[in-house]
C-alpha positions as CSV (number, residue, x, y, z in Angstrom):
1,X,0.0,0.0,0.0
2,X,2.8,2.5,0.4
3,X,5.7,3.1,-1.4
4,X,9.5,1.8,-0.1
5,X,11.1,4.4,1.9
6,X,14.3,5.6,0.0
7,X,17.5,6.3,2.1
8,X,18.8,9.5,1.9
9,X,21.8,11.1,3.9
10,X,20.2,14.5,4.5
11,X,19.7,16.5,7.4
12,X,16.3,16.3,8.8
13,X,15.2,19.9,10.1
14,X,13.0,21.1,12.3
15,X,10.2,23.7,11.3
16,X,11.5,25.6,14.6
17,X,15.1,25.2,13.6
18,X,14.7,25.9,10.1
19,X,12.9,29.2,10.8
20,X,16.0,30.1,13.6
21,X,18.8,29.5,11.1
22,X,16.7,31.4,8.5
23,X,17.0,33.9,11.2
24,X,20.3,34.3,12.2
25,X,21.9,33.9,8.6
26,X,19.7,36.8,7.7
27,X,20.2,39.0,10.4
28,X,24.4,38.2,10.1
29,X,24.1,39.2,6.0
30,X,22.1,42.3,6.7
31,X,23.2,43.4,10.1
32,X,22.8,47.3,9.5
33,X,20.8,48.4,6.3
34,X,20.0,52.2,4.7
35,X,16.7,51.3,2.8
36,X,14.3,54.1,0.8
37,X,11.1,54.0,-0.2
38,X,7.3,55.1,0.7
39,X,5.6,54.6,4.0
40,X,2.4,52.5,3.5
41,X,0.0,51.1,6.0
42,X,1.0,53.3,8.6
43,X,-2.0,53.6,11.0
44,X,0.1,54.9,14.0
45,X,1.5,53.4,17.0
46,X,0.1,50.2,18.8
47,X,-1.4,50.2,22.1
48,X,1.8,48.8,23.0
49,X,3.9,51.2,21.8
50,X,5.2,49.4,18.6
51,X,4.7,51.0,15.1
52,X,4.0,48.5,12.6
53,X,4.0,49.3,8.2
54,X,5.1,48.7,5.1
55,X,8.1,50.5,2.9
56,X,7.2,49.9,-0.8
57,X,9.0,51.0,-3.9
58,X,7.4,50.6,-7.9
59,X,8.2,46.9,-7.7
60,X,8.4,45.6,-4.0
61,X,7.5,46.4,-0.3
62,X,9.0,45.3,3.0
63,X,7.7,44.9,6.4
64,X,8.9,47.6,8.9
65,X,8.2,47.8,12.6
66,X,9.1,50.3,15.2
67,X,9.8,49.3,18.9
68,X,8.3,51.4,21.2
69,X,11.7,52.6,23.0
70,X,13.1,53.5,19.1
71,X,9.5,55.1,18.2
72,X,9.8,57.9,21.4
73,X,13.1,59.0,20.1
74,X,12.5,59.2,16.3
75,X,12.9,63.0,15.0
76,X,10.3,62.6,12.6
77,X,7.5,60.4,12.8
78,X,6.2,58.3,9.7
79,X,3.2,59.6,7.7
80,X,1.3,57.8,5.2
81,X,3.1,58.4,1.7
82,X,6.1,60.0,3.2
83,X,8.8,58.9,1.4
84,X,11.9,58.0,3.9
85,X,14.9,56.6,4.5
86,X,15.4,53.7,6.9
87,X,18.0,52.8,9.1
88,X,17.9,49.4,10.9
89,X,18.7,45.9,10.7
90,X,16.3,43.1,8.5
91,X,15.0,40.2,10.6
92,X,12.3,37.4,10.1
93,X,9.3,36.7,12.1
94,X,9.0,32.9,12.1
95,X,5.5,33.0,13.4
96,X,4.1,33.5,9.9
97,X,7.8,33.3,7.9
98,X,8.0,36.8,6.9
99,X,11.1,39.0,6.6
100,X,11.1,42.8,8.1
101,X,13.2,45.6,8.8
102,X,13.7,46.8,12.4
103,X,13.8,51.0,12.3
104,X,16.3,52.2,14.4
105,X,16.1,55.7,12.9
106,X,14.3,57.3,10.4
107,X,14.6,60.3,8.6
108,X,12.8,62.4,5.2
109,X,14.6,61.1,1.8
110,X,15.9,64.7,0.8
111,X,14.7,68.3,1.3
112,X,12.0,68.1,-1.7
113,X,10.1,65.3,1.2
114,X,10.9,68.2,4.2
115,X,8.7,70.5,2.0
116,X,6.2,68.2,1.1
117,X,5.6,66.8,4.8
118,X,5.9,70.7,6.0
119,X,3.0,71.4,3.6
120,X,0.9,68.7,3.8
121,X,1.2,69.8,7.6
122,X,0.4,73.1,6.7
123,X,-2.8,72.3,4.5
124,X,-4.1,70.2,7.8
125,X,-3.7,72.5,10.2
126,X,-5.0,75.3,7.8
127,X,-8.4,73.4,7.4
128,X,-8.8,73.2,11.2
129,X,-9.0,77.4,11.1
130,X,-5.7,77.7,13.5
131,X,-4.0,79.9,10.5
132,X,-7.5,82.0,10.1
133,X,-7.0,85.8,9.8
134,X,-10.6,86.2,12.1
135,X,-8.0,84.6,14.8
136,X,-5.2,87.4,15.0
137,X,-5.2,90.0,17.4
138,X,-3.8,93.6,17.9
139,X,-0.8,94.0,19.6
140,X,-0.9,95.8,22.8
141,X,0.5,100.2,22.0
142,X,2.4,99.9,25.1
143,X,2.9,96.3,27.0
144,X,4.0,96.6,30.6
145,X,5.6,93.6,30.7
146,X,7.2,91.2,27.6
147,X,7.7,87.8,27.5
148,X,10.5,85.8,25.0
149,X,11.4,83.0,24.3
150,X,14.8,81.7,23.0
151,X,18.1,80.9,23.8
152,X,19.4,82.8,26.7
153,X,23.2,81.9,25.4
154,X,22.7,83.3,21.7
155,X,23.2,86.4,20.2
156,X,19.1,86.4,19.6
157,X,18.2,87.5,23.0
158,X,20.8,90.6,23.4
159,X,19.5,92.1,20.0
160,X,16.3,92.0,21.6
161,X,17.1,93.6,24.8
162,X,19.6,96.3,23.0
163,X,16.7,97.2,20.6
164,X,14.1,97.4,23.1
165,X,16.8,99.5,25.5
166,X,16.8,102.0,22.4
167,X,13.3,102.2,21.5
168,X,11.2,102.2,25.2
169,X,12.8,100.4,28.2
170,X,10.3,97.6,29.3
171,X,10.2,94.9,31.7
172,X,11.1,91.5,30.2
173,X,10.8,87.9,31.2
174,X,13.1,85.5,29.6
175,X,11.9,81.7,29.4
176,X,14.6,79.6,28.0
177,X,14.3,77.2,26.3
178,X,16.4,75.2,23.3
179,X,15.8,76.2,19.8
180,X,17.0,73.1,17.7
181,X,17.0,69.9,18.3
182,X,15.1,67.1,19.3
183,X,13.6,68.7,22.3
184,X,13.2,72.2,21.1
185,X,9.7,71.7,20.1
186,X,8.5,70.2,23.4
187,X,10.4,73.6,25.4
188,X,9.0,75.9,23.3
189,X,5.1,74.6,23.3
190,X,5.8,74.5,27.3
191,X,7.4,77.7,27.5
192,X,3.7,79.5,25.4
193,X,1.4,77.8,27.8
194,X,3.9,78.3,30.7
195,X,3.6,82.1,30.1
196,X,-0.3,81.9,29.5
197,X,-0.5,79.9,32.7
198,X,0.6,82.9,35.5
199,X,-1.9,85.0,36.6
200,X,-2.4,88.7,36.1
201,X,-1.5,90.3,39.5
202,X,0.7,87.1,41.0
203,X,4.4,86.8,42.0
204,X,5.8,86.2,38.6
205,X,4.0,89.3,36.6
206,X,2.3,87.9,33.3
207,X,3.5,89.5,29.8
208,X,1.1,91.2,27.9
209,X,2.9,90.3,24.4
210,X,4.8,87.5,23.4
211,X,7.9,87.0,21.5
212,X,9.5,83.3,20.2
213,X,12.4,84.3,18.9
214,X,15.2,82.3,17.0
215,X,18.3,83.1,14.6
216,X,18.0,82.1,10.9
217,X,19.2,78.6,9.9
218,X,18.4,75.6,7.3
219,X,15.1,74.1,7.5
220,X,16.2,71.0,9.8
221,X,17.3,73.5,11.9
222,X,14.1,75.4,12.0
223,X,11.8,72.1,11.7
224,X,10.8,72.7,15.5
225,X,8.8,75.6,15.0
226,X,7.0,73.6,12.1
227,X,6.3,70.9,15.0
228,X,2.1,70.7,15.4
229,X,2.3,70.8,18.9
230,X,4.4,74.3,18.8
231,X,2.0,75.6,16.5
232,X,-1.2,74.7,18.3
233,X,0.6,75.8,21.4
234,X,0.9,79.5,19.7
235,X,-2.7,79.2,17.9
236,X,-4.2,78.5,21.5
237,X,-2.4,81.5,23.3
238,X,-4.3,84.1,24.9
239,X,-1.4,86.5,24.7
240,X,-0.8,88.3,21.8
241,X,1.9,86.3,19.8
242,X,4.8,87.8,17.5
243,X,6.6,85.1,15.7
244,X,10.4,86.5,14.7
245,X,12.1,82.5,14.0
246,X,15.0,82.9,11.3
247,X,15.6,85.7,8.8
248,X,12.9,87.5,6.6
249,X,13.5,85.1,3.9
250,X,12.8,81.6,5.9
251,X,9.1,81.1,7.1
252,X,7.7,78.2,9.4
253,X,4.3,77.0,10.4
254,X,4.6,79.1,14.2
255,X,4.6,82.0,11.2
256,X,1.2,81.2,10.3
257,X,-0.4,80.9,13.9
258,X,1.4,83.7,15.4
259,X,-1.1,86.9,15.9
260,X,2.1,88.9,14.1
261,X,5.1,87.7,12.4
262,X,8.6,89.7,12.3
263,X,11.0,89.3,9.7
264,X,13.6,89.2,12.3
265,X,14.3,89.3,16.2
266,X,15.2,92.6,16.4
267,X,12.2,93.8,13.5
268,X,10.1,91.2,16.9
269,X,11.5,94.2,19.1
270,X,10.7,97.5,17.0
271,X,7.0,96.0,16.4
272,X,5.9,95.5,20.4
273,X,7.0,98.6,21.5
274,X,6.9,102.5,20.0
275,X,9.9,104.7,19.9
276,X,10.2,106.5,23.3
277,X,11.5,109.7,22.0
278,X,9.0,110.0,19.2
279,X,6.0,109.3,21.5
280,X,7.3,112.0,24.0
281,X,7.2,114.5,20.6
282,X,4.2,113.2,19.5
283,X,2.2,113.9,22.9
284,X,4.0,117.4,23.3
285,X,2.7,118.1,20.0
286,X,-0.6,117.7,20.5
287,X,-0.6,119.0,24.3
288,X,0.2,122.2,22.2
289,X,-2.6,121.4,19.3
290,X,-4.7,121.2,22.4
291,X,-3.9,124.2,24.3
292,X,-4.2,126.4,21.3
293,X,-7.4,124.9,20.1
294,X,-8.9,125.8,23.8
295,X,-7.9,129.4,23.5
296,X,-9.4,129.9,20.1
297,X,-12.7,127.7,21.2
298,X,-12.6,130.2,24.0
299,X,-12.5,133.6,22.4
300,X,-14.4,132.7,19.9
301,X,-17.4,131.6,22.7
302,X,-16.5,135.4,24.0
303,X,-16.7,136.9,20.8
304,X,-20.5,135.4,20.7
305,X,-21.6,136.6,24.0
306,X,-20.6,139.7,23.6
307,X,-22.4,139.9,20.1
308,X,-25.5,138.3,22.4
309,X,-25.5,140.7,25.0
310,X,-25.5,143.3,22.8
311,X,-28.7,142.2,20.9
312,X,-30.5,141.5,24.5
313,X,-33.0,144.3,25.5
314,X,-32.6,146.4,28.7
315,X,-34.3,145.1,31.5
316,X,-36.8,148.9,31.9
317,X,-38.0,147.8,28.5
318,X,-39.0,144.6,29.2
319,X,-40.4,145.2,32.7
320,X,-42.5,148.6,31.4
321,X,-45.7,146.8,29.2
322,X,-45.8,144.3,32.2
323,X,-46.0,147.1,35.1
324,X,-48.5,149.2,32.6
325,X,-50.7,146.0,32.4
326,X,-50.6,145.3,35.9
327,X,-51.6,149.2,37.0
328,X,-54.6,148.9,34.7
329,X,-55.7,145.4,35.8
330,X,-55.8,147.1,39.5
331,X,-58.2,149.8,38.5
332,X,-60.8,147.4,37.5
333,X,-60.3,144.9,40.0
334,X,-62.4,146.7,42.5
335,X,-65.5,147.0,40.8
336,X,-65.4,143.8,39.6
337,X,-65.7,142.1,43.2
338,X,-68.1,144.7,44.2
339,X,-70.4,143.2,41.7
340,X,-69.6,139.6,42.2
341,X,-69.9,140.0,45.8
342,X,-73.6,141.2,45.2
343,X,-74.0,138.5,42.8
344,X,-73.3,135.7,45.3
345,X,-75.2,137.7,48.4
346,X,-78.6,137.4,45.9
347,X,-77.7,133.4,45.5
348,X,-77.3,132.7,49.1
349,X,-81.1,133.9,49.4
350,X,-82.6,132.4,47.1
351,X,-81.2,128.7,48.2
352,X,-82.3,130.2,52.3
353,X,-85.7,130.6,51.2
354,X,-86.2,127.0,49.2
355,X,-84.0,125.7,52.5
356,X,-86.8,126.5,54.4
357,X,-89.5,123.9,52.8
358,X,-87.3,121.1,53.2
359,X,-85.9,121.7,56.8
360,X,-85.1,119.0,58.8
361,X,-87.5,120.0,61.8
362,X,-90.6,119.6,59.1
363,X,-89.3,116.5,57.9
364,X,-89.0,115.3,61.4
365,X,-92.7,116.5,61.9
366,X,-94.0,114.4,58.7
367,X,-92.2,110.9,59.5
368,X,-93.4,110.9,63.3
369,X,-97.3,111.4,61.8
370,X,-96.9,108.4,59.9
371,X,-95.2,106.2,62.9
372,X,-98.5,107.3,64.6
373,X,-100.5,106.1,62.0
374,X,-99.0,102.6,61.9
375,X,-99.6,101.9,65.3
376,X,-99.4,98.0,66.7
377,X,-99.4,96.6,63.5
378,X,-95.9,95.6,62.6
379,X,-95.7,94.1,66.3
380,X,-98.6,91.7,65.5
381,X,-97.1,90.6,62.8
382,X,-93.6,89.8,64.3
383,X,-95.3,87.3,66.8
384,X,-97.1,85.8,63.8
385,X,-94.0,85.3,62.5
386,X,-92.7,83.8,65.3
387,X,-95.0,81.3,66.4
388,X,-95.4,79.7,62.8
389,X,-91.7,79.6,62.7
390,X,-91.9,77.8,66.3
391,X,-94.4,75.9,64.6
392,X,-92.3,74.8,61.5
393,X,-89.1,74.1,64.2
394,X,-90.6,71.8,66.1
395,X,-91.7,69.5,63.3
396,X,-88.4,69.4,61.6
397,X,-87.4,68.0,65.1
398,X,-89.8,65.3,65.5
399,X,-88.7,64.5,61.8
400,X,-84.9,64.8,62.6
401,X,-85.6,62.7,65.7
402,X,-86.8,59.9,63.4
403,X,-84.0,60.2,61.4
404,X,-81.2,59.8,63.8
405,X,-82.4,56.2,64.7
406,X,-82.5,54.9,61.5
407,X,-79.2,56.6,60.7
408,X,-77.7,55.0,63.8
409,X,-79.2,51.6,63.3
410,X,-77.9,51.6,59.9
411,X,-74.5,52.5,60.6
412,X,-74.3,49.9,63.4
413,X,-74.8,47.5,61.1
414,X,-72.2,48.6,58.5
415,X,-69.7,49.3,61.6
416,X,-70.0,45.6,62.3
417,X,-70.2,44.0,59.0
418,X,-66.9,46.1,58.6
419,X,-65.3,44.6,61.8
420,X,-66.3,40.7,60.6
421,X,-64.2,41.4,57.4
422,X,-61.6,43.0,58.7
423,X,-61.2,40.3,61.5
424,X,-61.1,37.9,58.3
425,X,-58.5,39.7,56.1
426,X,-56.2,40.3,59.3
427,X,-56.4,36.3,59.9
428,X,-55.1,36.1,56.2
429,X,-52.7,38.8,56.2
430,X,-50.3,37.3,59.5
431,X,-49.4,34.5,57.7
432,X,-48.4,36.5,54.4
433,X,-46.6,39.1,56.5
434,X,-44.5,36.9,58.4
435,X,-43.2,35.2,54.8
436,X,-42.4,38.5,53.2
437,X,-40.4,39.5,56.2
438,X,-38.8,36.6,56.2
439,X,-37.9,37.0,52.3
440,X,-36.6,40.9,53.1
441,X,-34.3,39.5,56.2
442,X,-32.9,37.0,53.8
443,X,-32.2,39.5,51.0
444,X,-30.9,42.4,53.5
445,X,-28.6,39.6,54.9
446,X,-27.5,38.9,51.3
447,X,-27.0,42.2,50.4
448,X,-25.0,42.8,53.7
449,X,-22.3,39.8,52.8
450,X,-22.5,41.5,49.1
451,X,-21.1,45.2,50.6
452,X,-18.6,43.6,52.6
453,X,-16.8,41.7,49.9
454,X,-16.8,45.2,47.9
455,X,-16.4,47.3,50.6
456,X,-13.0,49.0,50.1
457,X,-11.3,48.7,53.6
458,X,-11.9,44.9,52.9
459,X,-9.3,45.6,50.4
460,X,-7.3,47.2,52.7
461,X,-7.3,44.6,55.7
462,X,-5.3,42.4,53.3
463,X,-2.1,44.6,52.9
464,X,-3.6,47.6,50.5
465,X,-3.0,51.2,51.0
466,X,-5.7,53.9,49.6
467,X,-4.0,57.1,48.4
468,X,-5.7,60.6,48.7
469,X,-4.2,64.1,48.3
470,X,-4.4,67.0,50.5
471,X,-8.3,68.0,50.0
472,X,-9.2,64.0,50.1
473,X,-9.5,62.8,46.5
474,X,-7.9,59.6,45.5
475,X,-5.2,59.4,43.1
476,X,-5.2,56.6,40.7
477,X,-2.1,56.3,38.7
478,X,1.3,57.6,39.0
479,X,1.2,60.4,37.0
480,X,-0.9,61.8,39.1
481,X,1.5,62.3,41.6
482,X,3.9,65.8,41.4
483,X,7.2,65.9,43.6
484,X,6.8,67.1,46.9
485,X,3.2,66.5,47.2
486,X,1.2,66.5,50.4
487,X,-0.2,63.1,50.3
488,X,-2.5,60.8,52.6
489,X,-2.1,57.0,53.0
490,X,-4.9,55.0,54.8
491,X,-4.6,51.5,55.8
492,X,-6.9,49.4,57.4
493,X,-5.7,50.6,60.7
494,X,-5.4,54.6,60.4
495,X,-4.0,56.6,58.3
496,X,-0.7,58.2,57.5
497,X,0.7,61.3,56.3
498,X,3.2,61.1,53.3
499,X,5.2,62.8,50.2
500,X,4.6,62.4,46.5
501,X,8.1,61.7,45.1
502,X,8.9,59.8,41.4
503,X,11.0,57.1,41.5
504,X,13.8,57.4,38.7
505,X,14.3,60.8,36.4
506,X,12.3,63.0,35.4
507,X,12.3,66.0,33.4
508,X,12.2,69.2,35.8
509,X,10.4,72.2,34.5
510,X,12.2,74.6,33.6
511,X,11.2,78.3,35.2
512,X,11.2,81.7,33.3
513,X,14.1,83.7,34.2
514,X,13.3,88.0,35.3
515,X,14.5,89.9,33.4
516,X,15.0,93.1,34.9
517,X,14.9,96.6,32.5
518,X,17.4,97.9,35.0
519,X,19.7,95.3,34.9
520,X,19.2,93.3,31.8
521,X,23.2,92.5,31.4
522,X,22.9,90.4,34.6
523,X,21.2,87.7,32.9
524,X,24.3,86.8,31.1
């Protein structure tokens, strides 16, 4: 049924073993490999941290993968049709015998892909509005205080401080921070928000302008202002924002977010403050404008009331038709309230005489004839009244009487019939009761054992610890935790006072530097 087994002198491999000498001969031939070509696939990192993609030429594409430890370090992170150039080793994966390149570094194949990334960048971020012109602001005439950053070892900084010495001596805050290199972006976005952070009126007095400032260079050098996280850092900026990065002829993306751009440092300087001498002339001149417009506003107002007064009649002619009037309405006066006093006398008769008709001593007379008249009768007629309403009482009584009893009879009967069935539903109910109670105690007791295997300090009887800052909210992951942090420990026994502290480095923040306008050498 089967066929003879021929002899043969070769090797017998394992699929394992095969796969690991695939491995190692590979990874001996092609220890450290340059390789070019187009990013494809590349969705972003993994939840663990590992890139994974494709590099792909016309003809052929290659796995590529990123460790997460190489990924945090890369200067420039892949994009989907970036092309690039590859630094790493080639390996296999023998779980599904595949060949890939392990990225140690990666970098932009030429300055043509530098532009092309930096304006694909820029068509992204100008779609989101951050580059708007509705977004810009006015800078401030006359800023109390002015915030840069740069460098505080270049030449960058003194140009600044020179120029603004010249033009209007102003108080200036100095954060510095590093200008190229691979954490210049990082310093700079901290160093914006840092500045937005203080508050008006505290310690550290907050600038009312900004300035990020940097010396010219070549684009790599510069690529840290095109960073997004710089230019959403200056986009979001409540201060007003002058961008002066390189010379007039080199332009970054912080350029397009910036409230004002300057073509360089010192052009940063001349825009944020006026000219002190020229603003001194200016207001003298127009003190003097004003003065001399006053005095001719005045004389010409005194020119006009003199012209006024002069038109104005003298008081005797106005007072004269008045006092004639008033002598002439005095000789008639009299004879005019001799007459109406006669007038009213002949009135006050005639309304005596019809008084007399209608006086209140005949009226009296009149009603008390017609009393007499009346006599007894309305009396008789009250006691009628009254005895047929003694009458009509006393039967409603006899009736009332009548009704009671059958009322009470009837409601005896109902009060008992009542009793009977409540007697019966009571009898019924005891039994019922005493199972639904006992169905509740059974539950609660459930209920009870439920809470006390999720009751936290359970937790903490078996060697846990519950951490709470200083106003009693619990912190749940290490981040949460700054250095030198009032913190509260509770274990299942009490609880403890304690310290936030990091275990291993970590990047301190770095504080803005005063600048004083006094003594703006000393910072040197």
């Amino acid at each position: 049924m089967f066929a003879e087994k021929v002899p043969s002198n070769a090797h017998e491999w394992s699929v394992t073993d095969l796969a690991g000498a695939l491995k190692r001969t590979l990874e001996d031939a092609f220890g450290f490999v340059r390789l070019r070509g187009e990013v494809s696939g590349y969705r972003g990192p993994h939840s663990s941290g590992h890139a994974y993609f494709c590099l792909k030429d016309q003809n052929a594409r290659i796995d590529a993968v990123i460790w997460k430890g190489s990924f945090a370090k890369l200067k420039i992170r892949p994009e989907e049709g970036m092309e690039v150039i590859a630094t790493g080793r080639i390996t296999t994966f023998p779980g599904s015998s595949k060949y890939q390149i392990v990225v140690d570094t990666l970098e932009p194949a030429g300055i043509g892909a530098l532009m092309a990334l930096l304006e694909e960048r820029r068509r992204k971020l100008t779609a989101e509005g951050l580059f708007a012109a509705e977004r810009k602001r006015r800078l401030p005439f006359l800023p109390k205080v002015i915030g840069v950053v740069t460098s505080p070892t270049g030449a960058v900084i003194r140009d600044i401080l020179h120029r603004l010495e010249d033009r209007f001596p102003r108080h200036v805050l100095v954060w510095p921070v590093r200008v190229q290199g691979d954490t210049c972006a990082a310093e700079v976005a901290a160093a914006i928000r840092g500045f937005n952070a203080l508050q008006p009126g505290g310690k550290v007095p907050r600038p009312d302008v900004l300035i990020v400032a940097r010396g010219g260079g070549s684009i790599e050098d510069l690529w840290g202002f095109n960073e997004e996280i710089v230019v959403r850092a200056a986009a979001e900026s409540d201060i007003p924002l002058v961008s002066a990065v390189g010379h007039e002829t080199d332009t970054t993306l912080v350029d397009y977010a910036a409230d004002v751009r300057a073509p360089t440092p010192t052009g940063a300087a001349e825009m944020v403050v006026p000219v002190r001498v020229e603003l001194m002339a200016g207001v003298n001149d127009l003190s003097r404008r004003h003065t001399e417009t006053m005095l001719r506003v005045i004389e010409r107002r005194r020119s006009d009331l003199r012209a006024t007064a002069r038109a104005l009649p003298t008081p005797e002619a106005l007072f004269s038709p008045k006092r004639q009037r008033l002598d002439l309405a005095a000789t008639k006066l009299y004879p005019a309230l001799s007459r109406n006093a006669r007038g009213h006398e002949e009135r006050l008769l005639k309304v005596a005489r019809q008084l007399a008709h209608v006086s209140p001593v005949a009226n009296v007379a009149r009603m008390r004839a017609k009393l007499d008249a009346v006599g007894s009768r309305p009396y008789n007629a009250v006691c009628r009244l009254v005895t047929l309403r003694e009458e009509t009482l006393k039967q409603l009584d006899r009736r009332l009487v009548v009704s009671r009893e059958t009322l009470l009879r009837a409601e005896r009967t109902r009060i008992a019939q009542s009793t009977e069935l409540t007697q019966r539903v009571a009898e019924r109910l005891a039994p019922a009761l005493k199972g639904q109670l006992a169905r509740k105690a059974d539950r609660l007791e459930a209920v009870s054992k439920l809470f006390d295997s999720l009751n936290y300090k359970s937790v903490l009887e078996r060697g846990f610890a519950l951490v709470r800052d200083a106003e009693g909210q619990p912190l749940r992951s290490a981040d949460a935790v700054l250095d030198g942090q009032a913190l509260v420990l509770e274990f299942a026994d009490g609880k403890v006072d304690a310290t936030g502290g990091r275990i291993g480095s970590r990047p301190k923040p770095v504080k803005p530097k005063l600048v004083a306008t006094e003594e703006q050498g000393a910072l040197f």
